[in-house]
C-alpha positions in Angstrom: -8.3 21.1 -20.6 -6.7 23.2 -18.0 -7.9 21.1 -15.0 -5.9 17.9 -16.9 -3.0 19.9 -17.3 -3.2 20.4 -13.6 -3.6 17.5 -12.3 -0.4 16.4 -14.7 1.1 18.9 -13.1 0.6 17.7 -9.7 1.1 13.8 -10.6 4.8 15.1 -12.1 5.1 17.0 -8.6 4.4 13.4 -6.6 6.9 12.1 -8.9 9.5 14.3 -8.0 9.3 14.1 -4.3 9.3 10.2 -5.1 12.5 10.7 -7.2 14.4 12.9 -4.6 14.1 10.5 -1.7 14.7 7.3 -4.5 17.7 8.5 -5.8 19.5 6.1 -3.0 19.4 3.4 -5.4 20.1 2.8 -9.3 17.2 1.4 -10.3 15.6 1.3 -14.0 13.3 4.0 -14.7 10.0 1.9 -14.8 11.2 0.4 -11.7 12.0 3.9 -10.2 8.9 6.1 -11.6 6.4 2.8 -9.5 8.5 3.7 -6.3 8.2 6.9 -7.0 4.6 7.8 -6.7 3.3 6.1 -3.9 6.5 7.3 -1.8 6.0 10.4 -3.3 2.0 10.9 -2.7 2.8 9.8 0.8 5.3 12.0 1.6 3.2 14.9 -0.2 -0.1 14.4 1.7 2.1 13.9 4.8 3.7 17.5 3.9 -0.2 18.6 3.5 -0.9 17.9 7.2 2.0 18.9 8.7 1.5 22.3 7.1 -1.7 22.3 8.7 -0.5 21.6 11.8 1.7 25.0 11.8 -1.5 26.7 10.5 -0.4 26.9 6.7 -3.1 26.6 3.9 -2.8 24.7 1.2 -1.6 26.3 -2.4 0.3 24.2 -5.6 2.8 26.6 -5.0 3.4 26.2 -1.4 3.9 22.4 -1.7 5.9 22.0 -4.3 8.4 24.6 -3.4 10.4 22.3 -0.9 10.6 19.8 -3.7 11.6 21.8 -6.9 14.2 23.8 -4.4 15.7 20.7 -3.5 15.4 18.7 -7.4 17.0 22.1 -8.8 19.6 22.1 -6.2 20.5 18.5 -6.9 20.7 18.9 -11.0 23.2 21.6 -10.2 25.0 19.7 -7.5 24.8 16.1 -8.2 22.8 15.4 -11.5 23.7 11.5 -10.9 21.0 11.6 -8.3 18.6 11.4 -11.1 20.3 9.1 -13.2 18.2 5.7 -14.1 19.8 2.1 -14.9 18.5 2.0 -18.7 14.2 2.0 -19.1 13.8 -1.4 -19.0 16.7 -4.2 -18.5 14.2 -7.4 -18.1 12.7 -7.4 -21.8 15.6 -7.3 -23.5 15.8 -10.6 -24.7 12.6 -12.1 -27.2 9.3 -13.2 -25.4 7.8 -16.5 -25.9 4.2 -16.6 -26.7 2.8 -17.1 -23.5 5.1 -14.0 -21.8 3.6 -11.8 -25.1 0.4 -12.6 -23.8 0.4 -12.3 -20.4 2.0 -9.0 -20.8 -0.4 -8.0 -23.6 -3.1 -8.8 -20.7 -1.5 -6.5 -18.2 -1.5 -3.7 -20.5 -4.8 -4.0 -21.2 -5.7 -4.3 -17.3 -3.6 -1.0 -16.5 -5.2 1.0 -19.7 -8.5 -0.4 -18.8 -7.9 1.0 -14.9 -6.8 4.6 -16.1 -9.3 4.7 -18.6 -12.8 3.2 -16.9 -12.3 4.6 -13.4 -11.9 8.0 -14.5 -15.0 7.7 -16.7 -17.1 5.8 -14.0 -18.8 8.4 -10.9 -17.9 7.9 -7.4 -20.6 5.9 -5.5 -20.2 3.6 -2.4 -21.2 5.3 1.4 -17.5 4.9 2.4 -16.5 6.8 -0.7 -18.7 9.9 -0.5 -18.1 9.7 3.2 -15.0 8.9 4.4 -12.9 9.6 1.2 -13.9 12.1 -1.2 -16.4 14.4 1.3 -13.7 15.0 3.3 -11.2 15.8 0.5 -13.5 18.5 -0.5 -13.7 19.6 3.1 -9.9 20.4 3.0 -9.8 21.5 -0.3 -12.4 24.1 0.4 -11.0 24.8 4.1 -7.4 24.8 2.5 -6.8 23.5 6.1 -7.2 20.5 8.1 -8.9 21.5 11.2 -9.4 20.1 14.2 -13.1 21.5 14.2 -14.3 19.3 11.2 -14.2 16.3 12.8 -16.6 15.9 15.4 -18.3 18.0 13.2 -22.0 15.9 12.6 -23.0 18.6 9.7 -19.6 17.1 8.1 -19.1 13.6 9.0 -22.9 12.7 8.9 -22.2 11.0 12.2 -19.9 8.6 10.6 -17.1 7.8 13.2 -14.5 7.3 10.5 -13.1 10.7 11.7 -10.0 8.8 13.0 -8.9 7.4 9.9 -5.5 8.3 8.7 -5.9 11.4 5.9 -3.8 9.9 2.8 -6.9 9.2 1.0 -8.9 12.2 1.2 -5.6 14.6 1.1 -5.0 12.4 -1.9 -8.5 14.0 -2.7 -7.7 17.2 -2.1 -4.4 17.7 -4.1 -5.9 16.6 -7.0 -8.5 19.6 -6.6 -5.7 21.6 -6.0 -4.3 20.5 -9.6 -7.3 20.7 -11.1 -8.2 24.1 -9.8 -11.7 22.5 -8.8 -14.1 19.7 -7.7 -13.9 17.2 -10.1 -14.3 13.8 -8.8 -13.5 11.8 -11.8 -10.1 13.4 -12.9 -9.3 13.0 -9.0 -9.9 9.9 -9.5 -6.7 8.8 -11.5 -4.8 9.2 -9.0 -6.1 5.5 -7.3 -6.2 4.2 -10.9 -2.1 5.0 -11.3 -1.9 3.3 -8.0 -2.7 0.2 -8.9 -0.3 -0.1 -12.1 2.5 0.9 -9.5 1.3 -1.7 -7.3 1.4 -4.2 -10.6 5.2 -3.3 -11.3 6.6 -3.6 -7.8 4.6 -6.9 -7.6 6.4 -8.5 -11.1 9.7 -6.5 -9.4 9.5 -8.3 -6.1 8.8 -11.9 -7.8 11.8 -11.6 -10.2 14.0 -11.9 -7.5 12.5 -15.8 -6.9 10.9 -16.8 -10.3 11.7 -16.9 -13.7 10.4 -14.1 -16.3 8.2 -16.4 -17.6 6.7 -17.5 -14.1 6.5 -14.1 -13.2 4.2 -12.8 -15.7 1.7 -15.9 -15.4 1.9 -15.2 -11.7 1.0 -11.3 -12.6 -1.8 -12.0 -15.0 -3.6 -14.0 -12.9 -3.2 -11.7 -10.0 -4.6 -8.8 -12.0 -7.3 -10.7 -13.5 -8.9 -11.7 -10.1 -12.6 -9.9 -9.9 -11.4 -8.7 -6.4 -8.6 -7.0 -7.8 -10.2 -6.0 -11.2 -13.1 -4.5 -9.0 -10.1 -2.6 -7.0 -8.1 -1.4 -9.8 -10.6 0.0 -11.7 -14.3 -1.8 -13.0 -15.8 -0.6 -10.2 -13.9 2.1 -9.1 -13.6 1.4 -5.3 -10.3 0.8 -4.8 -9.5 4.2 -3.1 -7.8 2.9 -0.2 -6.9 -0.8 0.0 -5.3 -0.9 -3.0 -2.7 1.8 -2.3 -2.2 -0.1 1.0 -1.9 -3.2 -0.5 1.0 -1.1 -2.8 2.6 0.1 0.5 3.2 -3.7 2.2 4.5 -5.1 -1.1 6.9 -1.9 -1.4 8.2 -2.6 2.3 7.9 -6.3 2.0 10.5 -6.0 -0.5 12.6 -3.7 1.4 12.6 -6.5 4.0 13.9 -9.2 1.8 15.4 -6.7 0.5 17.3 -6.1 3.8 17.4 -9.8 4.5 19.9 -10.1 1.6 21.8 -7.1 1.8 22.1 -6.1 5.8 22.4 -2.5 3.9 20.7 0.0 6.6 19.3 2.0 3.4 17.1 -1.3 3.1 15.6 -1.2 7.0 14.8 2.8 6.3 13.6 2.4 3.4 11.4 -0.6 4.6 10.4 1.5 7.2 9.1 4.4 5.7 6.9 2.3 3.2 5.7 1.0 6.5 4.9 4.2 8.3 3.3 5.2 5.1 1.1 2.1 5.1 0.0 3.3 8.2 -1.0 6.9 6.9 -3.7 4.7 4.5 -5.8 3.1 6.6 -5.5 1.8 10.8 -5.0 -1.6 9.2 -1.3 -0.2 8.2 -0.4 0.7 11.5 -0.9 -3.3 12.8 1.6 -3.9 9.7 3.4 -1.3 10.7 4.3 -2.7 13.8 4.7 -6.7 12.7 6.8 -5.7 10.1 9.0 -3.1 12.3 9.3 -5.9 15.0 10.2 -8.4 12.1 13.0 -6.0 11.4 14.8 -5.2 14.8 14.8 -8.9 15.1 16.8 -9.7 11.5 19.2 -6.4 12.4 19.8 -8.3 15.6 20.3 -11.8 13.7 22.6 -10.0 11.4 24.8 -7.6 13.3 24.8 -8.2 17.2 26.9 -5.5 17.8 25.5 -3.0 15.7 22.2 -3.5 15.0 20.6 -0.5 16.8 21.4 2.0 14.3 18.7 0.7 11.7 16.7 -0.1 14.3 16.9 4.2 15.8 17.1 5.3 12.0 13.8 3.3 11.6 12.1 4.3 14.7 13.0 7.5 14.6 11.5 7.9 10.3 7.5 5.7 11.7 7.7 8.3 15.0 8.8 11.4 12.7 6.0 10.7 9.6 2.8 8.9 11.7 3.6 10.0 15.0 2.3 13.8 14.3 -1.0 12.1 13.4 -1.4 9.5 16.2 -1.3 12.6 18.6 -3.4 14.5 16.7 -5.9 11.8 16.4 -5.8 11.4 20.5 -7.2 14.6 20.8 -10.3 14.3 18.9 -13.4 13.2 20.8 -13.5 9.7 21.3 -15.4 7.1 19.6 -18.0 5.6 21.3 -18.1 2.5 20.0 -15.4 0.6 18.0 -14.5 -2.9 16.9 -12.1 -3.0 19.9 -13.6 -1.5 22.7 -15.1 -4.4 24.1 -11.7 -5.8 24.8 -11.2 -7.6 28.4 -10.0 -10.6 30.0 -13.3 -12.3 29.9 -14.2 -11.1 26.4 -10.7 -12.9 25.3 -11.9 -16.0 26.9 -15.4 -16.0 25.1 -14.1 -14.9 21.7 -12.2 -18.5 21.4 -16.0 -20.2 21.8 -16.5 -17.8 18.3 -13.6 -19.1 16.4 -15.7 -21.8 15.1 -18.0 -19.6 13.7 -15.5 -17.0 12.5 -13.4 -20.0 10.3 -16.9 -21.4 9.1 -17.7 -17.9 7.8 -14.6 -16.6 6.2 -13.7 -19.7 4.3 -16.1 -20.1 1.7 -15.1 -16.2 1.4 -11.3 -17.0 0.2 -12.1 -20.4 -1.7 -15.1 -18.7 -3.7 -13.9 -18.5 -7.2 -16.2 -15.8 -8.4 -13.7 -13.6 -6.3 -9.9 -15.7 -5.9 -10.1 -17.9 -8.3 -8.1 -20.6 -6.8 -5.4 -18.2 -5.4 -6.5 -19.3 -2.2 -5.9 -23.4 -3.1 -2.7 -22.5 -4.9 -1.5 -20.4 -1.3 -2.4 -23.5 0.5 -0.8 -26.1 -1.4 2.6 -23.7 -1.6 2.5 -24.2 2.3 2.4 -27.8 2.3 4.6 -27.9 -0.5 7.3 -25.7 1.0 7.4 -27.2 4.4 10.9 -27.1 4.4 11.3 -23.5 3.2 10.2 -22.5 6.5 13.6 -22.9 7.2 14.0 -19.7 4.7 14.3 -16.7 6.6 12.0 -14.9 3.5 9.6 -17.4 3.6 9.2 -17.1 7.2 9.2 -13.5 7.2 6.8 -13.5 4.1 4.3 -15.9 6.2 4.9 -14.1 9.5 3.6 -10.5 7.8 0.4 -12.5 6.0 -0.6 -14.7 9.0 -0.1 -11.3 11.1 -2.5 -9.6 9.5 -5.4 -12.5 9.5 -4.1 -13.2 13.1 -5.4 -9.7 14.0 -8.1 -9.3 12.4 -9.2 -12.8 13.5 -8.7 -11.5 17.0 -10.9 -8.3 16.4 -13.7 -10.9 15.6 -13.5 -12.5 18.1 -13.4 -9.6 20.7 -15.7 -7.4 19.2 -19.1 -6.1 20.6 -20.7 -5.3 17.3 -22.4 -8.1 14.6 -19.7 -10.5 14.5 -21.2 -11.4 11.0 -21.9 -8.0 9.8 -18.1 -7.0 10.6 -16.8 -10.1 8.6 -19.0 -9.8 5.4 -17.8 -5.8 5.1 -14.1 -5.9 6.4 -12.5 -9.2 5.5 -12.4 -9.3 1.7 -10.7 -6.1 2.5 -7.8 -8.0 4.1 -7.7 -9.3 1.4 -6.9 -7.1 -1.1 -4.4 -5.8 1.4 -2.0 -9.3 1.6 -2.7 -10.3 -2.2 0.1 -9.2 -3.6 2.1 -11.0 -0.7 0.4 -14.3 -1.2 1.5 -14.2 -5.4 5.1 -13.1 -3.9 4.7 -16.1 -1.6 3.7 -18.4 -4.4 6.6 -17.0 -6.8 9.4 -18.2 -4.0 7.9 -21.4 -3.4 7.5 -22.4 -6.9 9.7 -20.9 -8.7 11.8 -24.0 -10.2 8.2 -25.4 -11.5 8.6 -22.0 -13.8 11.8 -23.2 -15.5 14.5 -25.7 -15.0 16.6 -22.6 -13.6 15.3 -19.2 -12.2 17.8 -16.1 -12.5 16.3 -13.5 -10.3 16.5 -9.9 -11.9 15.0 -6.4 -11.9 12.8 -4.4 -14.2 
């Protein structure tokens, strides 16, 4: 009972730190508590390192302090910060039968999430491995050191060593709350990332589809197996589905900053983006399409001005992942990677592959055991919306998902390793990552097929 009450304890820290840095906008509280905790577990695993940088251990006490110091300081000085528009403002008005259902369906998914991953073991190699070994590494240590890495007695030889710490200092807190190894509570954590990542989705599509369209568009994301596996049936979902809630959370803050021009938009945007790129190395390729997408729109929109987003938001990706870049340069390096093969001549080759790499990924996206027919429905929105491209949020949308296949396309067809091998264990993974994009994609598009008039809105 004690270790649940600490890891409550440490959740209603994350939310905090979430809350502090939200309080910029006037948002409903469902809206603002989903915000809330990936920003804030970001930010608080990103506090974790940098105190181990200085040479700081970790203790609850010690990483909280900053954050109730500056939440009691705020209550006193400017309570408003805090302040929520209402709980809920989008429900208001009576659900038909088929919005009941779908929302009855979502509930379930999220309950089912909390409640089966927490009661399911760990198990997968990148899991023990990459993940959850390493969190107990820092949790004993109280530290992360330099030493562990090209440590074989640790890693086991894996040369995951460079991957970004979110995840296993995700890990780690949760010991920390718990006040021991326990690999199941931990693993809630992952499970309440994917019912934020289910709320910002439905947030993001209001502002395109009808209620109505919305939900249907909701259920049937969170009812794919790929996701379902993800979110909780088979409790792998320890890294690409928080990155997946990362680019929808600075996806919207690009439309968001398409619309409004506000420069609170382009940081906020860019701090979900740095923070995607504390996840996984995948983030830090978003990272940079989606920071590039931005400087151009600040350009669009203010000629004259647009450099002080564009310094506020280099100056937040250089401030939160640049600490860890250089400390990743300074580990040994790897070996081998799916990169290192890169030259002139392997450029050249790699289009003789592309065949080869199409033929193989897509019976992957049109195999409805996994998608459904997301992947049919994706397609026919982009013949359908031809003329949307004119859109500067479609565009954008299709810039950040074709990005992100773009590269990892390229990887294939660069790459030294099995070609094959590489495909069948990493692309499904891109997947997960640009699935909530796709459904936001498909709400713009179709949004007038929902109802005869679509009034965008917020949870």
């Amino acid at each position: 009972m004690t270790g649940v009450i600490g890891l409550i304890t440490v959740i209603l820290l994350v939310l905090l730190a979430g809350f502090i840095v939200t309080g910029f906008y006037r948002l409903t509280l469902i809206v603002r508590l989903a915000l809330s905790y990936p920003l804030g577990l970001g930010l608080v695993t990103l506090q974790m390192f940098f105190y181990s940088l200085v040479g700081l251990h970790f203790a609850i006490a010690l990483v909280a302090a900053p954050w109730v110091v500056t939440g009691v300081v705020l209550v006193v000085l400017k309570p408003v910060w805090f302040s929520v528009d209402g709980f809920c403002k989008d429900f208001k008005t009576r659900l038909n039968p088929l919005e009941v259902a779908c929302l009855a369906l979502l509930i379930f998914q999220a309950v089912f999430a909390l409640v089966n991953s927490t009661a399911m073991p760990i198990k997968g190699y990148d899991t023990w491995v990459i993940w959850f070994m390493k969190g107990k590494v820092f949790y004993y240590d109280k530290i992360v050191s330099p030493a562990f890495f090209p440590n074989d007695v640790y890693s086991n030889g894996n040369l995951s060593y460079d991957y970004p710490l979110s995840v296993p200092l995700t890990v780690a807190l949760g010991y920390l709350g718990i006040g021991g190894v326990d690999d199941q509570l931990a693993k809630l954590f992952f499970s309440l990332y994917f019912v934020s990542l289910l709320i910002m989705l439905y947030n993001c599509m209001r502002r395109y589809a009808s209620r109505e369209g919305s939900l249907i568009l909701l259920a049937f994301f969170a009812t794919l197996p790929r996701v379902m596996q993800q979110g909780g049936l088979d409790g792998v979902g320890y890294a690409d589905l928080p990155l997946a809630g990362y680019f929808i959370c600075a996806t919207g803050f690009i439309l968001s900053y398409i619309r409004s021009g506000a420069i609170k938009d382009f940081i906020f945007a860019s701090l979900f983006l740095a923070l995607g790129a504390w996840v996984k190395n995948e983030g830090i390729v978003f990272m940079a399409t989606g920071f590039i997408m931005l400087t151009a729109i600040a350009v669009y929109k203010d000629r004259s001005g647009y450099y002080k987003p564009v310094l506020w938001g280099a100056f937040i990706m250089a401030a939160l992942i640049g600490p860890w870049l250089i400390f990743r340069a300074q580990l040994p390096p790897v070996t081998e990677t799916m990169t290192s093969g890169l030259s002139f001549s392997s450029l050249i080759a790699g289009f003789g592959k592309l065949p080869f790499i199409i033929k193989r990924i897509l019976p992957k996206l049109f195999t409805a055991d996994k998608y459904h027919i997301t992947w049919a429905l994706y397609s026919a929105t982009l013949l359908y919306s031809i003329g949307r491209f004119k859109r500067l949020d479609f565009i954008c949308l299709s810039v950040l998902i074709f990005a992100q296949m773009g590269v990892y396309i390229f990887v294939y067809m660069i790459t030294t390793m099995d070609m094959q091998s590489q495909i069948d264990t990493s692309f499904d993974r891109l997947t997960i990552h640009i699935l909530p994009l796709v459904f936001l994609c498909v709400a713009l598009a179709w949004a007038k097929w929902f109802e005869k008039t679509s009034v965008p809105a917020s949870l």
